[in-house]
C-alpha distance (Angstrom), angle and dihedral (degrees) to the residues before:
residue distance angle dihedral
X1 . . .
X2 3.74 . .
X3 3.63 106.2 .
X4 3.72 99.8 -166.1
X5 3.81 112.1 40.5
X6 3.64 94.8 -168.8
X7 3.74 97.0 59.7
X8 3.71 80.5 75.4
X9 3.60 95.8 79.5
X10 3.72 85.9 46.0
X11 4.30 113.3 104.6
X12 4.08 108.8 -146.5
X13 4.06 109.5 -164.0
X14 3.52 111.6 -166.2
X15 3.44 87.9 -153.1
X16 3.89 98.9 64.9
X17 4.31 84.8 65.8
X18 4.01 84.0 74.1
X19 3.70 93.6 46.1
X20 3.70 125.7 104.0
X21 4.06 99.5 -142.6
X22 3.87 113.6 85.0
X23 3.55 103.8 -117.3
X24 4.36 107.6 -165.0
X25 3.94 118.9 -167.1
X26 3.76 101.9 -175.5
X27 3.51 97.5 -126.9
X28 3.40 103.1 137.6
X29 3.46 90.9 64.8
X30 3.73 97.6 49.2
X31 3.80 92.1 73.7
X32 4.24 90.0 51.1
X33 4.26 86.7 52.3
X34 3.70 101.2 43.5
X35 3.58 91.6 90.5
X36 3.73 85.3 54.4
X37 4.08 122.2 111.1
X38 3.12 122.9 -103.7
X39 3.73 94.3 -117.6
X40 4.12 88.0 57.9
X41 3.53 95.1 68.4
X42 3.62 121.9 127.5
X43 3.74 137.8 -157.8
X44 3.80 127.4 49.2
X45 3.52 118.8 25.0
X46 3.61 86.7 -148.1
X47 4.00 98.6 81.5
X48 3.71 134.1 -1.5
X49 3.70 124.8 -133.2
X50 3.98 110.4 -129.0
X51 4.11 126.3 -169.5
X52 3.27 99.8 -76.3
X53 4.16 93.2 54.6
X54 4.03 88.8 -110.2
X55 3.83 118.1 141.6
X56 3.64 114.7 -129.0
X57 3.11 128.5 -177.3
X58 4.17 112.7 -130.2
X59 3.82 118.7 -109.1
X60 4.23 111.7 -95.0
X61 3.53 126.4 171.5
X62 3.52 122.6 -128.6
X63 3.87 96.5 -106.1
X64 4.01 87.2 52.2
X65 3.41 90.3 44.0
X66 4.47 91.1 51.5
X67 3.40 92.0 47.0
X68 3.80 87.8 59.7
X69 3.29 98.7 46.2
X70 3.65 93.2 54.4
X71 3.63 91.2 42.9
X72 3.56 94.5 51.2
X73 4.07 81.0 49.9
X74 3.35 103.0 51.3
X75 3.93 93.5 44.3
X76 3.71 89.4 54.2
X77 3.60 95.3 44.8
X78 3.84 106.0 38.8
X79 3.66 103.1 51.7
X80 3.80 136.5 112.5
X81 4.08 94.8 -112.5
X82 4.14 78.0 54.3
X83 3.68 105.6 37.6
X84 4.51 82.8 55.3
X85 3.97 94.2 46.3
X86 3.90 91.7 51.8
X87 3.87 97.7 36.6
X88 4.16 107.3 35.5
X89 3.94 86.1 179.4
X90 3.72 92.7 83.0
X91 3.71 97.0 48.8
X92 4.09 93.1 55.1
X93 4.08 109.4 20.5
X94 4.17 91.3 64.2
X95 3.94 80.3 56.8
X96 3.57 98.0 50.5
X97 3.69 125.3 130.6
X98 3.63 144.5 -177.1
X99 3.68 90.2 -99.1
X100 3.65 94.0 47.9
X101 4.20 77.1 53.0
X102 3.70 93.8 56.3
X103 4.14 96.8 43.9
X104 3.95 87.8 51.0
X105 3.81 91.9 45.7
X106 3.53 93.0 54.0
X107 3.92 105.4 35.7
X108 4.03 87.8 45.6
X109 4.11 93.5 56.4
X110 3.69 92.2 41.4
X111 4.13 91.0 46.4
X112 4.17 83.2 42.2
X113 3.87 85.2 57.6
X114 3.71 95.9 53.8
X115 3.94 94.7 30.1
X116 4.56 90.9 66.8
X117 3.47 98.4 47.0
X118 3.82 93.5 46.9
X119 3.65 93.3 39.7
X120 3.70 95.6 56.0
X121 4.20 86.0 46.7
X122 3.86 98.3 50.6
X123 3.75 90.6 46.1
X124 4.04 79.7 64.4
X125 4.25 94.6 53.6
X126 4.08 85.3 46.9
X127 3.97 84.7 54.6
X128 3.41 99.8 -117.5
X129 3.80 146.5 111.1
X130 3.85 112.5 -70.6
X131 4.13 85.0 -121.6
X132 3.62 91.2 81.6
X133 3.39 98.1 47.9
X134 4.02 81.6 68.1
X135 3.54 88.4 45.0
X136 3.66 91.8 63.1
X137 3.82 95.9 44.2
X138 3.49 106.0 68.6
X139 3.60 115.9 38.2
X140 3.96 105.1 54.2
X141 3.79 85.1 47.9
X142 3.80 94.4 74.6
X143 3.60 90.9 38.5
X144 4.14 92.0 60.9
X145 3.18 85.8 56.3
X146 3.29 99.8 75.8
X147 4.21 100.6 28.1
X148 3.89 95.0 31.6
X149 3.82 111.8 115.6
X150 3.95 89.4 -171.2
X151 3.90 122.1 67.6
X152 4.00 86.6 -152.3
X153 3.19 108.4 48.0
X154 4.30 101.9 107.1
X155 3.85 97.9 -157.6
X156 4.01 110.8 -135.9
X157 4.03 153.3 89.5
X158 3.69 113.8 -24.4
X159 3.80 129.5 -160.4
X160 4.09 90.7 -123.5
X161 3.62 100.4 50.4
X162 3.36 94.4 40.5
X163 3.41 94.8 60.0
X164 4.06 87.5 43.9
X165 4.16 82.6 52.4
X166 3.68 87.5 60.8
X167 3.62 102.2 44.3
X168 3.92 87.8 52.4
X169 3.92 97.8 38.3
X170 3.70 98.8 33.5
X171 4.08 87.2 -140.9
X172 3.78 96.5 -58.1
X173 3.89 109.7 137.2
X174 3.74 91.7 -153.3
X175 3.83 89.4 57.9
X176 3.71 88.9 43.5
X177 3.27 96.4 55.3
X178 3.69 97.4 46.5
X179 3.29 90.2 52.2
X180 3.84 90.8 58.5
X181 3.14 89.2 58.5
X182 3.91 100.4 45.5
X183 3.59 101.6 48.5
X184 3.73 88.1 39.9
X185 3.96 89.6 59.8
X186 3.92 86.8 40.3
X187 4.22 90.6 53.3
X188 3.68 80.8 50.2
X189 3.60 101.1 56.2
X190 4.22 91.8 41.2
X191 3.57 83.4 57.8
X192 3.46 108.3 45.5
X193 3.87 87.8 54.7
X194 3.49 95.6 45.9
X195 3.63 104.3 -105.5
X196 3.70 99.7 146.1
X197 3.32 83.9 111.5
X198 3.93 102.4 77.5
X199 3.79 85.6 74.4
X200 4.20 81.7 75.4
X201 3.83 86.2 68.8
X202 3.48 91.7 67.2
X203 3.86 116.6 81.4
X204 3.81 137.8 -137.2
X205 4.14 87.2 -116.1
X206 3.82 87.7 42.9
X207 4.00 95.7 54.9
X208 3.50 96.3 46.3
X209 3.45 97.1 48.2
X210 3.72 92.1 52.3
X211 3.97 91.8 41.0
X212 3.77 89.1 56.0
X213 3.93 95.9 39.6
X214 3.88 87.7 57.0
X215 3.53 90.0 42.5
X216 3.62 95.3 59.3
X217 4.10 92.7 43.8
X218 3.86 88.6 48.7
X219 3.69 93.9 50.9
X220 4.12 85.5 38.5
X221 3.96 89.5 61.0
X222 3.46 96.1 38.9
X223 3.95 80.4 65.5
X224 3.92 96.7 84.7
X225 3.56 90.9 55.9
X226 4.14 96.4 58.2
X227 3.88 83.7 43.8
X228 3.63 93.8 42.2
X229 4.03 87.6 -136.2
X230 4.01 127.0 122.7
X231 3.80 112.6 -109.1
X232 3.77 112.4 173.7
X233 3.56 126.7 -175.3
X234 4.13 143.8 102.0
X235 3.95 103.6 -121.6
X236 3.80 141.7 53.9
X237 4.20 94.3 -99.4
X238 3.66 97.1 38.0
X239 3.66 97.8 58.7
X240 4.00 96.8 44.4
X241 3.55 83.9 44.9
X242 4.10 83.1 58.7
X243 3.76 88.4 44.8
X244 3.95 91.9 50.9
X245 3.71 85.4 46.5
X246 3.55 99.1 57.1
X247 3.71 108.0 23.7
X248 4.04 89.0 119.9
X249 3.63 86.1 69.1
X250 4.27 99.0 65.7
X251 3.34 114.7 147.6
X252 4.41 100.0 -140.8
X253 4.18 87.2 -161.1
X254 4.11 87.4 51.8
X255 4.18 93.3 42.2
X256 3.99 91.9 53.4
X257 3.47 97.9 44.7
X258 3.94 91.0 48.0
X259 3.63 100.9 45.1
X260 3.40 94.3 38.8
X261 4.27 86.7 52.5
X262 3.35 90.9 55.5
X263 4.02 102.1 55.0
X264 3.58 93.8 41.9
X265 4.50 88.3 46.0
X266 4.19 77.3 50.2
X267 3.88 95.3 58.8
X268 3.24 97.9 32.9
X269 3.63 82.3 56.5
X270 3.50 92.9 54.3
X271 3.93 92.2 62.6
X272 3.15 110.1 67.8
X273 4.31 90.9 72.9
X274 3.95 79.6 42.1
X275 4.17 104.5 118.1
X276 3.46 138.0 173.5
X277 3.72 143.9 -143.5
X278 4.14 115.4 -0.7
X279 3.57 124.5 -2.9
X280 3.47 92.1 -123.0
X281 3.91 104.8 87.1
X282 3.88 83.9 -156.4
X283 3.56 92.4 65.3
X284 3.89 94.5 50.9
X285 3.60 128.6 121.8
X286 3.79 121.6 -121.7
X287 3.27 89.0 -105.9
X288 3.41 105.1 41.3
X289 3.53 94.9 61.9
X290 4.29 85.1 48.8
X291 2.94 83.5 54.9
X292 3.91 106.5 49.8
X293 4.21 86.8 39.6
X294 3.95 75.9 64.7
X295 3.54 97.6 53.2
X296 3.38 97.7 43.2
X297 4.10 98.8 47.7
X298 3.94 90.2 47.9
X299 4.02 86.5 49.5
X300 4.01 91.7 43.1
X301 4.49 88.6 40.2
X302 3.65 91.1 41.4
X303 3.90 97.0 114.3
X304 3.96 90.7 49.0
X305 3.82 91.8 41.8
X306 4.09 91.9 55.3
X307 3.64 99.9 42.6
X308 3.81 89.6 53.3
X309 3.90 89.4 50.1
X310 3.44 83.1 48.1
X311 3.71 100.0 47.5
X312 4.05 88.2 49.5
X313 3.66 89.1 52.9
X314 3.70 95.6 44.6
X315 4.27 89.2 49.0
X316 4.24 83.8 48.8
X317 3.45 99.6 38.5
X318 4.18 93.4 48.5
X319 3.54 123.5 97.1
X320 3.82 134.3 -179.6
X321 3.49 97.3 -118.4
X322 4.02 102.7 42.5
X323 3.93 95.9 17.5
X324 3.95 100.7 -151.1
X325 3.72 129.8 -27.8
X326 4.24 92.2 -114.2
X327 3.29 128.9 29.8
X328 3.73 129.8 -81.1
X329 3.93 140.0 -160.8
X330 3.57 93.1 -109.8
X331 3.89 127.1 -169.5
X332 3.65 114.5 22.2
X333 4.22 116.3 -164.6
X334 3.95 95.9 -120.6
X335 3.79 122.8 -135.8
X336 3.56 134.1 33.4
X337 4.27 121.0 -46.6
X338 3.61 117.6 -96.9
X339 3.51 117.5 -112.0
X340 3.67 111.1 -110.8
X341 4.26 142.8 143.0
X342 3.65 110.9 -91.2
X343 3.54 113.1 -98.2
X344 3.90 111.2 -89.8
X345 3.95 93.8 -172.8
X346 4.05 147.0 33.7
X347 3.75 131.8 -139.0
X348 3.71 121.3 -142.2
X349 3.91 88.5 -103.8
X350 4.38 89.9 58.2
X351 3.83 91.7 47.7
X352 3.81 123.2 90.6
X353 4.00 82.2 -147.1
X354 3.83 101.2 63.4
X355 3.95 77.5 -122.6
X356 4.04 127.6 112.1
X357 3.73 117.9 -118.6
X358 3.69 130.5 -148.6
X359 3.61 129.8 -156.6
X360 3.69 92.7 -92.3
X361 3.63 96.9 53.6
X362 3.82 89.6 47.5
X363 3.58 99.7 63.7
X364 3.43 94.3 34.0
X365 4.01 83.9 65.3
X366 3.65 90.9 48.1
X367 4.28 83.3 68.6
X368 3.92 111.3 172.3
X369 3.59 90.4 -13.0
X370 4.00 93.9 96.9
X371 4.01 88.1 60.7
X372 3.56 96.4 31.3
X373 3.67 100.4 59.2
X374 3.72 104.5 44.4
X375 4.16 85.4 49.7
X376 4.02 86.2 54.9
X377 3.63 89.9 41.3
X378 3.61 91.7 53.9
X379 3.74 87.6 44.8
X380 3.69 98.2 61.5
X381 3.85 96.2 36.1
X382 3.72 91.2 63.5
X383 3.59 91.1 39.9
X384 3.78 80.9 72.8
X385 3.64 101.2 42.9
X386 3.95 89.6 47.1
X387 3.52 95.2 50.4
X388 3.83 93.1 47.9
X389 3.84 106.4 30.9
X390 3.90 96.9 99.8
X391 3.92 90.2 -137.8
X392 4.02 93.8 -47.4
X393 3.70 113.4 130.9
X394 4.16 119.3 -113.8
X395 3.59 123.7 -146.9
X396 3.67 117.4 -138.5
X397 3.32 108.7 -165.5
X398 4.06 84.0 54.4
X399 3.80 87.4 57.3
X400 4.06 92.6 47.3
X401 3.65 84.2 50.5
X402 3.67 86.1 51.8
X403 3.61 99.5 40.9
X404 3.65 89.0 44.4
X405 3.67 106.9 54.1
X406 3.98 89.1 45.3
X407 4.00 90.2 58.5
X408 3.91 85.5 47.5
X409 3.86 92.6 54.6
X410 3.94 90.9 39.6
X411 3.76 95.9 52.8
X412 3.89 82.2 64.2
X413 3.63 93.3 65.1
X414 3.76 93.7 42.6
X415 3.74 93.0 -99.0
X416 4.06 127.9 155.3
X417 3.90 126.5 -123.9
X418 3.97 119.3 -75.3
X419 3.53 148.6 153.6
X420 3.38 130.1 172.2
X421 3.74 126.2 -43.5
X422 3.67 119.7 -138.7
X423 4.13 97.0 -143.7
X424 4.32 82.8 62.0
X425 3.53 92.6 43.6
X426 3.32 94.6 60.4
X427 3.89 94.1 44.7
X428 3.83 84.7 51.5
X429 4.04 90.9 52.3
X430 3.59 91.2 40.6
X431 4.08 87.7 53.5
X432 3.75 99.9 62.6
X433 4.12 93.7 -97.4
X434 4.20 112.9 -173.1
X435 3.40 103.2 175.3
X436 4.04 140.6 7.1
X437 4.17 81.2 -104.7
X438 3.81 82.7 94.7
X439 4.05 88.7 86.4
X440 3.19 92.4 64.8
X441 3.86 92.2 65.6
X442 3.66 93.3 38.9
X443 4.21 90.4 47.6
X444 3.60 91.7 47.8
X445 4.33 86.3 54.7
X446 3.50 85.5 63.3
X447 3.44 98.7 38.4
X448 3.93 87.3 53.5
X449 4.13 92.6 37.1
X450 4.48 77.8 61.1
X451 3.85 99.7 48.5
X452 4.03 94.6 47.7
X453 3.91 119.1 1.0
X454 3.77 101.2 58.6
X455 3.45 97.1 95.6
X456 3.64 92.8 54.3
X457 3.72 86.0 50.2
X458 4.42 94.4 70.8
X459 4.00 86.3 80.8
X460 3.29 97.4 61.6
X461 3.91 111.8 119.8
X462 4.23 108.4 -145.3
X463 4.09 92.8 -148.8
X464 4.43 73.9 69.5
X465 3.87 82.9 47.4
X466 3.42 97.8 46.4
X467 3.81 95.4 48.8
X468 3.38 91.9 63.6
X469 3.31 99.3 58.0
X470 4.10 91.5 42.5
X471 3.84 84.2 53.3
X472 3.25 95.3 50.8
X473 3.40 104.1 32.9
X474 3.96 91.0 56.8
X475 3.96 89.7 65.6
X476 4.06 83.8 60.9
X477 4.07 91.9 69.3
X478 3.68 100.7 99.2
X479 3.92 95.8 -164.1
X480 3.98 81.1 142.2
X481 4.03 88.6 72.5
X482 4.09 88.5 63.2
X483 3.82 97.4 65.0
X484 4.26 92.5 59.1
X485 3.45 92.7 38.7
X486 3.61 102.1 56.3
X487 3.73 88.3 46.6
X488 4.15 94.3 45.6
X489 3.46 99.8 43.0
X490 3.98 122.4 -21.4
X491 4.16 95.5 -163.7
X492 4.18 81.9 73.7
X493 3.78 88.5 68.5
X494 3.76 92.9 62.8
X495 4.24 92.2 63.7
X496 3.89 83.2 38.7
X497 3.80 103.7 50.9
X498 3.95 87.6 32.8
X499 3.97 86.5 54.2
X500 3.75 86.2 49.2
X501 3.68 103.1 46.7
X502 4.08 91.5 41.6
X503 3.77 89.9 53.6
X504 3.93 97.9 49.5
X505 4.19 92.5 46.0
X506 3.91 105.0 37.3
X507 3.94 133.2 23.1
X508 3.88 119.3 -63.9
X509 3.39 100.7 -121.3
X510 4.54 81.9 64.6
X511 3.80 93.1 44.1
X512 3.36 101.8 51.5
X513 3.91 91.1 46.3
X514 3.71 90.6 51.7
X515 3.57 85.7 54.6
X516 3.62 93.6 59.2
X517 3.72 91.7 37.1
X518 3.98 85.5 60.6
X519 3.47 92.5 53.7
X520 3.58 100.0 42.7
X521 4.13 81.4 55.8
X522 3.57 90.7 51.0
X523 4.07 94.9 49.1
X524 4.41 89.7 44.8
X525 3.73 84.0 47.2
X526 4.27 93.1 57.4
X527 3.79 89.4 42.5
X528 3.60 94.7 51.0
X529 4.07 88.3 47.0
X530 3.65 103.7 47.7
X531 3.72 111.4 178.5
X532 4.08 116.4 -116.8
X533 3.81 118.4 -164.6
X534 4.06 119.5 -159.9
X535 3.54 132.5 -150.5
X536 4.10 130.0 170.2
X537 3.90 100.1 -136.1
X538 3.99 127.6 175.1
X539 3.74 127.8 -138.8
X540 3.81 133.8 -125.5
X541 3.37 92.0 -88.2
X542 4.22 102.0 48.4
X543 3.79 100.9 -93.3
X544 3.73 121.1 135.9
X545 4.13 116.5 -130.0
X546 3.82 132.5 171.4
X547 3.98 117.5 -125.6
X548 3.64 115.1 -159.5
X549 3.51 115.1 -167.7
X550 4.34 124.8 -160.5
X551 3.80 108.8 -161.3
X552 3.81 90.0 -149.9
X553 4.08 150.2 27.3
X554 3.62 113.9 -57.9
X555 3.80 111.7 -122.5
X556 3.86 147.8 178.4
X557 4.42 88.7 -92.1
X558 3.42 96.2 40.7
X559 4.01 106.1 39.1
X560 3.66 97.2 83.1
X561 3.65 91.4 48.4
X562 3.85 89.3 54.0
X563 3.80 93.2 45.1
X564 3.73 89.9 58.7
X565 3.46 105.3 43.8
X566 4.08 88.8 48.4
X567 3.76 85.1 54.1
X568 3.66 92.1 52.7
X569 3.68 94.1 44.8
X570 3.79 93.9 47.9
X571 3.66 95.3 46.8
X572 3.98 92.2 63.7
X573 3.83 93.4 54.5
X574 3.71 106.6 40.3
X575 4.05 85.5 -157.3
X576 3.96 127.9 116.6
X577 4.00 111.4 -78.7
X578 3.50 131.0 -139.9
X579 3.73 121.6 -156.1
X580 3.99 102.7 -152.9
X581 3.74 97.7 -157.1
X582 4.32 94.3 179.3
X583 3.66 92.1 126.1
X584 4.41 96.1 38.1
X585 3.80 96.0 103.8
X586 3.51 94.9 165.1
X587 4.01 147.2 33.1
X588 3.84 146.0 169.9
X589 3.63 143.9 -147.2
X590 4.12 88.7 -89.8
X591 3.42 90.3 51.8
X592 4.01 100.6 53.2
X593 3.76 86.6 45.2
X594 3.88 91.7 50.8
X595 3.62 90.2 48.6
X596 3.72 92.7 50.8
X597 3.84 82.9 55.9
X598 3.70 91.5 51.5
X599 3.60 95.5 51.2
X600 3.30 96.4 53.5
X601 3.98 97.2 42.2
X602 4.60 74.2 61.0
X603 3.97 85.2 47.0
X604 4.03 88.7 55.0
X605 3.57 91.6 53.3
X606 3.91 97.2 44.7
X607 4.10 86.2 -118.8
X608 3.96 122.0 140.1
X609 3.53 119.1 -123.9
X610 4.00 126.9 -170.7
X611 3.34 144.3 169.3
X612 3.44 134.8 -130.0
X613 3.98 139.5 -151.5
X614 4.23 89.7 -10.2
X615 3.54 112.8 174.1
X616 4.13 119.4 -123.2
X617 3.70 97.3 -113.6
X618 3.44 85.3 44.0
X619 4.06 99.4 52.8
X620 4.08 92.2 39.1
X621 3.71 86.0 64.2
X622 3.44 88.1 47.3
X623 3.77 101.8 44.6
X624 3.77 86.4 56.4
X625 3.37 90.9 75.0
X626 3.67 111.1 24.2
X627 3.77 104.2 20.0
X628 4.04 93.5 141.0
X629 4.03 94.4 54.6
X630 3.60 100.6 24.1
X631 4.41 113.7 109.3
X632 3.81 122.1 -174.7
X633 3.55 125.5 178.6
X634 4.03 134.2 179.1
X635 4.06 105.6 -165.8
X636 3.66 123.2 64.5
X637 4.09 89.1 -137.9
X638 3.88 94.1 60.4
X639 3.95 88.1 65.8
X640 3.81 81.6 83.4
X641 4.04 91.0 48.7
X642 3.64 90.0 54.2
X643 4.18 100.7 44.6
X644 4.08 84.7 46.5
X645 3.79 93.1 59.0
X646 3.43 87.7 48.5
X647 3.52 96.2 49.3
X648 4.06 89.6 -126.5
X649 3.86 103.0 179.1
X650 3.77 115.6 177.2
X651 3.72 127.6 -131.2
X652 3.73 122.0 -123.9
X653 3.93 86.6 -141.2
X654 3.81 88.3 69.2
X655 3.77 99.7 48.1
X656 3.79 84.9 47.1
């Protein structure tokens, strides 16, 4: 009779007697307070230990128990540690210096510079007119400030979900700017309960092959625009099969203006890592390192710097008659957007259908492109953090928060989803950036380029637009990723490639989910196929035993495949086996009942079987179904102890 029925909930390892730290379970106290009350117990507050060493928990009502709940709530939400992770601003701007002043100054003009030129191009992949792609460059700047976690992050347009705007808006600004605001309230809600995390599901392979997929469509569409032809379509083949289509149709003025754009965006490019004199920048003349400043702002500028050559060339070359010999962006609204609610319906003049649409009927259009483009966006923002974050850690969900908010606030001024874009991060890193109170330099640019440069804006031929994004664009191809892989592991170019095929051929939104459904195939398939390694070992005192090791948990897919394999093994070396089960941190239901099976397939064939090293939760799934037959042991010497009581003798013929 068990004398203490609370040692019961007690869990002796063997294995602890050979360990060096002094390990105390109170037990000899536990007989000296069992004739304790109930209400004398100490410890948690949680659960009370009665006579009979069960844990109950005490009696609350249900007002008691709300007003801990929310009190639990409110101490975990409103608290300093809190109140830092959900507003970054107050953990750097008390810190700020004059220094910090100067790097933010300079690194939010020179990302200000790059941000209007690209903003008016990606407003042409989202298929709309290049004023929105200032509306949705200023607003969401100034709100990162406060929310963004990462000083280099420049919020804005990007190439990639531009191109997913236009695939789920079809180039209507109302649906544009609803969807702003939708997948800014759904980036929102992922971050506020912590789902930053579902960017972890998407692989290395998986990214790139997407990045370079919408790399290639990007530079595909841009196509039309260096022809001066219409191409219209939403994958890879259908808009070369546009291009094929209406070749005929090349405008020569458009084609020499875009191709020669392009090579001279290219060197340009190729001067900002252009330096003279030593490579030590201690060693430099004064005007050496003038000079190389130079270089490196007219390589960093070089998208502003063409399209106002452009724009002067477009204003001299124009005439009344002829207007200019390429196209330009023509009439720009002047002035600043008014602030107004997205639009929640469409008359029958705004649809391409003839047809009104309500709400309803507008999202539904939209499809997957409400949960595609905040996963994208959140893929490219921490691109930037990751590749900038000098070993600190970055918290996603912050940055959907972030990201989130600022595509709330721009869908009020009629502005199209962003984040940041990883070609302006690095210009902002490459600046001298402190602090994420750059944007408000680079949103006040735009804000500025609005109120008085519009005007200026009309010459502005789009083959120079499109050649910015081409030559940028063309950087985003990561063939350099294929190389290393194919040397590391080559199974992680099947998810890539597959990525990269499925994006070009079908919709986005499909390839990049068969990209993650390749990988999830790939990670089932190595937990279903756990690897078991063998060896024929002998204990202290001479007898031969088989240890079979699993390298991971032992689970409903890959029990049966285990089962087997020890069977085969086992069957070779009629010896006793010992399952070492050190790295099986977890089990089902399938896999105790399997295991039952297994021990008694040993059982039929008069063979021992133990296992060694189990862990408790482990074993009391176990036990539940095969507590009679089941043996677990922790120390190597009480292998002996357990072949003795089962008078184990070995045969000569098998050590033979």
């Amino acid at each position: 009779m068990k004398s203490n029925p609370a040692s019961d909930h007690v869990y002796f390892n063997d294995g602890f007697k050979c360990s060096t730290i002094s390990i105390h379970t109170n037990l000899n106290e536990q007989n000296g307070s069992s004739n304790n009350s109930v209400g004398s117990s100490t410890g948690s507050k949680e659960f009370i230990l009665t006579e009979d060493g069960k844990k109950v928990k005490p009696t609350r009502s249900t007002v008691e128990c709300t007003r801990g709940w929310l009190q639990d709530c409110s101490r975990r939400t409103f608290n300093r540690k809190t109140l830092h992770k959900r507003l970054p601003i107050l953990g750097w701007l008390p810190r700020y210096s004059s220094q910090d002043a100067v790097g933010d100054l300079v690194a939010g003009i020179t990302v200000g510079l790059t941000v209007i030129p690209q903003a008016l191009a990606y407003a042409g992949i989202a298929g709309l007119p290049v004023a929105y792609g200032l509306y949705a460059s200023f607003l969401g700047c100034f709100v990162y400030i406060f929310l963004g976690s990462c000083k280099d992050v420049p919020m804005g347009p990007s190439a990639i979900v531009a191109l997913l705007t236009f695939q789920a808006a079809q180039g209507s600004w109302q649906k544009s700017v609803l969807l702003c605001l939708l997948s800014g309230i759904v980036e929102l809600l992922m971050g506020l309960f912590g789902l930053g995390f579902l960017i972890d599901f998407v692989s290395g392979p998986v990214s790139s092959g997407f990045t370079s997929a919408v790399s290639l469509i990007i530079l595909t569409s841009q196509i039309q625009s260096v022809l001066g032809i219409t191409a219209k379509g939403n994958t890879f083949v259908e808009i070369w099969t546009q291009v094929f289509h209406n070749i005929e149709h090349t405008r020569p003025g458009d084609t020499v203006l875009g191709l020669t754009c392009i090579v001279v965006l290219l060197l340009m490019r190729s001067l900002s890592s252009c330096r003279i004199g030593p490579e030590d920048d201690s060693l430099r003349s004064r005007f050496q390192r003038v000079v190389n400043k130079v270089l490196w702002i007219v390589g960093t500028a070089r998208n502003a710097i063409l399209v106002v050559v452009c724009c002067l060339m477009g204003y001299l070359l124009h005439t009344e008659e002829h207007g200019a010999p390429f196209r330009v962006v023509g009439d720009i609204p002047p002035g600043l957007p008014s602030v107004q609610l997205p639009p929640t319906s469409l008359s029958a003049n705004e649809t391409s259908s003839g047809a009104p649409e309500s709400f309803v009927e507008m999202v539904h259009s939209m499809g997957s492109g409400l949960i595609v483009i905040p996963l994208i966006s959140l893929m490219e923002n921490i691109a930037i953090c990751k590749a900038f974050a000098n070993g600190k850690s970055v918290d996603a969900s912050q940055e959907l928060i972030a990201i989130g908010t600022a595509n709330i606030f721009n869908s009020f001024v009629q502005g199209f989803p962003g984040t940041g874009a990883l070609s302006r991060g690095a210009v902002n890193n490459a600046s001298g950036v402190r602090t994420p109170l750059s944007n408000i330099y680079s949103g006040g640019l735009v804000m500025i380029a609005l109120l008085f440069l519009t005007p200026y804006f009309y010459f502005i031929p789009r083959p120079t637009l499109a050649a910015i994004i081409i030559a940028a664009v063309v950087f985003m191809i990561e063939v350099k990723v294929v190389k290393p892989m194919w040397r590391s592991k080559k199974s992680d170019l099947v998810p890539g490639v597959g990525t990269f095929v499925a994006c070009l051929v079908l919709p986005l939104e499909w390839g990049i989910l068969i990209g993650v459904g390749l990988n999830v195939i790939f990670i089932l398939y190595h937990a279903a196929r756990p690897k078991l390694s063998t060896e024929l070992l002998t204990t202290q005192s001479g007898t031969d035993y088989m240890m079979i090791t699993p390298d991971r948990c032992l689970i409903f897919p890959s029990v049966d495949y285990v089962r087997n394999l020890v069977n085969k093994q086992s069957m070779r070396q009629n010896v006793p086996v010992v399952i070492d089960a050190s790295h099986v941190y977890g089990a089902d239901f399938t896999t105790a009942t399997v295991i039952d099976s297994l021990i008694s397939d040993f059982n039929q064939r008069g063979q021992l079987l133990f296992f060694y090293n189990l862990k408790p939760s482990i074993c009391a799934i176990f036990e539940q179904v095969s507590a009679a037959q089941f043996v677990v042991y922790y120390q190597e010497q009480q292998l002996d102890e357990l072949l003795k009581e089962r008078n184990y003798t070995q045969k000569r013929s098998e050590t033979a």
